[in-house]
N, C-alpha and C positions, 0 to 999 in steps of 0.2 A: 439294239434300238434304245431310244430315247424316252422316256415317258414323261412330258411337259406338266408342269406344275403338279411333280410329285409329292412335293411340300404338303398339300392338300389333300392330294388323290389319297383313295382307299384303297385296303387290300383286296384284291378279290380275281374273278378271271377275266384275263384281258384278251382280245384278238387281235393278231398279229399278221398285217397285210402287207406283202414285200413287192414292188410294181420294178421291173429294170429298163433299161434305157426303149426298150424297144416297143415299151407298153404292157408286156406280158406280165402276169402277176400270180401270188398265191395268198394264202393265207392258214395260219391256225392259229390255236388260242393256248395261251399258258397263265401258268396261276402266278401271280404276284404278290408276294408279301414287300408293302412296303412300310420302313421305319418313317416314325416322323421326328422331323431336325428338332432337336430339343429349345424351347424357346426359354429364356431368364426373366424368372420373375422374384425381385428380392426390392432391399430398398439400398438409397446411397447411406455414407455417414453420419451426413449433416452435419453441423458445427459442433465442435467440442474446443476447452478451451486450457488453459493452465492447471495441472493436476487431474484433467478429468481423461476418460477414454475413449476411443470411438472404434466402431466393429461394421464392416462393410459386410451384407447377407446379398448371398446370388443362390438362385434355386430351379436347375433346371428339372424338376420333377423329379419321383422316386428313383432311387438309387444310382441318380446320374452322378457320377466324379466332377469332383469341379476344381477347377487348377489357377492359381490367381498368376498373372501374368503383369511386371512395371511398362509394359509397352503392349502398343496396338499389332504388334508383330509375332507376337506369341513367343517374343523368346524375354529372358533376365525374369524366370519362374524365383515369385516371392513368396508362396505358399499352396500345397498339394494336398487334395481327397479332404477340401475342408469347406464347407456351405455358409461358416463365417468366416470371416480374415478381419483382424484388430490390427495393423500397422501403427507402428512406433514413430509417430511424427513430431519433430522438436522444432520447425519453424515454420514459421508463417506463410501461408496460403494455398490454394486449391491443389488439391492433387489427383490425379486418376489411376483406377488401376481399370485392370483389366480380366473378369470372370471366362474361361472355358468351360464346356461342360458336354460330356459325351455319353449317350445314351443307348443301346441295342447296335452299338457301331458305326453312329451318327453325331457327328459333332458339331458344335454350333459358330458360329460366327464371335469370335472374342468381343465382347459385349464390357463398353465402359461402366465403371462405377467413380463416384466423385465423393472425396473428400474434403473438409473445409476445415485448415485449422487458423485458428487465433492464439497467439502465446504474447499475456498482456502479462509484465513483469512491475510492479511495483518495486522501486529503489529511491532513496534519496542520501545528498550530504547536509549537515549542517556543518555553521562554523560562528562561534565556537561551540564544542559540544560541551562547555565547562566553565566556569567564572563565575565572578560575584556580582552579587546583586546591585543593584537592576544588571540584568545580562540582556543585552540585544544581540537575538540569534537571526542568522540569513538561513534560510534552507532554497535548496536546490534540486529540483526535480530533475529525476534522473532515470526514470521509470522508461520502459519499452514498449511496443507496441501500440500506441496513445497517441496521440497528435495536440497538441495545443490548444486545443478549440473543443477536447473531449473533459469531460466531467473530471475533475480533480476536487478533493474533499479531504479538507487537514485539522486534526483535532491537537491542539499545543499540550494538552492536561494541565493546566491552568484555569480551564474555562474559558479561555479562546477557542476558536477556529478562523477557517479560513477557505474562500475558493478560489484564488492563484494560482496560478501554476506555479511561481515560484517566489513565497512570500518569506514575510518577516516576524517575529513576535521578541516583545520585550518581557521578561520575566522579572517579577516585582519581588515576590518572596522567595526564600530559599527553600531547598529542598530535590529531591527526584522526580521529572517529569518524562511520561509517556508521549510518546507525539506517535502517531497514525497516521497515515495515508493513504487513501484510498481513490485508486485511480478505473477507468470504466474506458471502452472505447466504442460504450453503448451495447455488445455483446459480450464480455468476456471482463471481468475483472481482480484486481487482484487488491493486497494491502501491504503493508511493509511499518515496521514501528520500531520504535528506537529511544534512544535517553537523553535527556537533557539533565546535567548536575549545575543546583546553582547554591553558589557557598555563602555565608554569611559577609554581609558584606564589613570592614574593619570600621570600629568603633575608634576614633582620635578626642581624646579630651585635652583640654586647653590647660597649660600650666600659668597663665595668668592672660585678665581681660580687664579693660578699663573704658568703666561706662560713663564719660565725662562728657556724653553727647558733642562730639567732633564726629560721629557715622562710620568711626572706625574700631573695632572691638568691642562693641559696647554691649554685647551681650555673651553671657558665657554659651558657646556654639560648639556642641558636640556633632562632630564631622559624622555622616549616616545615621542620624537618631532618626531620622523620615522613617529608616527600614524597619524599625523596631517601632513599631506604634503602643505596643503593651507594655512599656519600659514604664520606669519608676526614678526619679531623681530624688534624694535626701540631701542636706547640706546643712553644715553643723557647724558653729565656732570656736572657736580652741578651748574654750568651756565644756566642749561636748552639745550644747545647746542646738536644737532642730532651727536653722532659722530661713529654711527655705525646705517646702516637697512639694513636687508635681508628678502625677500619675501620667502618661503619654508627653512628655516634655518634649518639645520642641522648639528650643533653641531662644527661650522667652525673657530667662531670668535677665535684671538687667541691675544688678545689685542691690536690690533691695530685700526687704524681709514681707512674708505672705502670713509670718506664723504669729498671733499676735498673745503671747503669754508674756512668760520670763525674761526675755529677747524685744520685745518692742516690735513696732513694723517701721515700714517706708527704709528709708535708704539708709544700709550699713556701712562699717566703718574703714579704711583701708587695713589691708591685713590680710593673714591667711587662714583658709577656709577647707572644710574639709571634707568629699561628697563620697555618696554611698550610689553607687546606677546601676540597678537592676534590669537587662534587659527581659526578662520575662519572652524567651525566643523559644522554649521546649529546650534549649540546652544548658540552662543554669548557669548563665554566663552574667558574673560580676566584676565590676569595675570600682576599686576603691583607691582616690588618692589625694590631692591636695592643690587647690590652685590661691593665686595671687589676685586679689582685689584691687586695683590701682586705681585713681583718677587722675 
């Protein structure tokens, strides 16, 4: 015989009434011990995301075994006699497994669990990652897991930033820059950083200029003196004589004298001349040599 919703029923004595086709019948009573089907009570993984972990718990009661199973069929066993199971997930999206668990010789119904992963990868290229100043650098977002439209966040170490997905930044000074990236796809995020080298940019000084106001040479123009703002120019006549200094020089002299001693001021004479340029960059870099005055 059968006993209907033994799930629930208790143990205890039962009677036992056998009727056959013709009506006739009997009866007695026997004692039933019945096991009850072990029920799972645990929780799922939840999300977890780049570098972190996640542990699935199923708990059919005291001392039930519990057998983790990759399918609702009970077969492709991924882990035995264990109440947590930690699964090693390396790409994106839900996954299930599946808890058994058998108690007093009563086993239960394979019982899903779910898992959720996120693997958000921060990556990017620039180009160039190296050149002189000004450097205009592109960067390129390259990153995983993220869509377009998810939170991007770029620090240049400059003192720029940026929200792009895939911007651009000019570098002014020289030096090593740190650049950042920090990409979100609202649960799970990650960063990734990198270098930017920017060299000094080359210093050209003019071997001769002629300020005869035609709009052509007419001032002594040293090529990237913009990038050196803390420079120093001196200029001196074959006497040795100071007859021209500007601290931050910017491409202004225009043959005249600024220095009004020994030497006179207003406009000098043709000839050659002979200058001292200090860039003042943190690398001691001097510049001594000799140009042409013309008109």
């Amino acid at each position: 015989p059968v006993i209907s919703n033994a799930q629930s029923a208790a143990s205890g004595i039962y009677t036992l009434i056998a009727i056959d086709a013709n009506g006739c019948g009997n009866s007695d009573t026997v004692n039933v011990n019945i096991n009850q089907t072990p029920f799972l009570s645990g929780s799922n993984g939840g999300l977890t995301c780049t570098g972190q972990s996640i542990t699935l718990s199923a708990n059919f009661g005291a001392g039930t075994a519990v057998n983790w199973f990759s399918d609702a069929f009970g077969n492709n066993p991924t882990a035995t006699n264990t109440f947590t199971y930690s699964p090693l997930l390396t790409t994106s999206g839900t996954y299930t497994y599946y808890a058994q668990g058998s108690v007093n010789g009563c086993t239960s119904a394979i019982t899903p669990v779910v898992a959720n992963y996120y693997n958000v990868v921060a990556s990017y290229s620039a180009t160039p990652v190296s050149g002189m100043a000004p450097l205009t650098v592109q960067f390129t977002n390259l990153s995983t897991g993220i869509s377009l439209s998810d939170p991007t966040n770029w620090t240049f170490g400059d003192g720029n930033s940026s929200g792009t997905y895939n911007p651009g930044n000019v570098y002014q000074g020289t030096g090593t820059y740190t650049v950042m990236l920090i990409v979100s796809n609202g649960l799970c995020s990650d960063t990734a950083t990198g270098e930017i080298k920017v060299f000094p940019a080359i210093v050209e000084v003019p071997e001769v200029f002629t300020p005869n106001g035609d709009g052509k040479n007419d001032v002594f123009e040293i090529k990237n003196i913009e990038y050196f703002p803390n420079n120093e120019l001196i200029v001196f006549n074959r006497w040795g004589n100071v007859i021209y200094t500007m601290k931050g020089y910017s491409n202004e002299w225009n043959g005249t004298s600024n220095v009004n001693d020994k030497t006179g001021g207003g406009r000098l004479p043709t000839g050659t001349y002979y200058y001292l340029l200090k860039l003042n960059d943190g690398e001691n870099q001097v510049f001594r040599g000799f140009c042409q005055l013309l008109y």
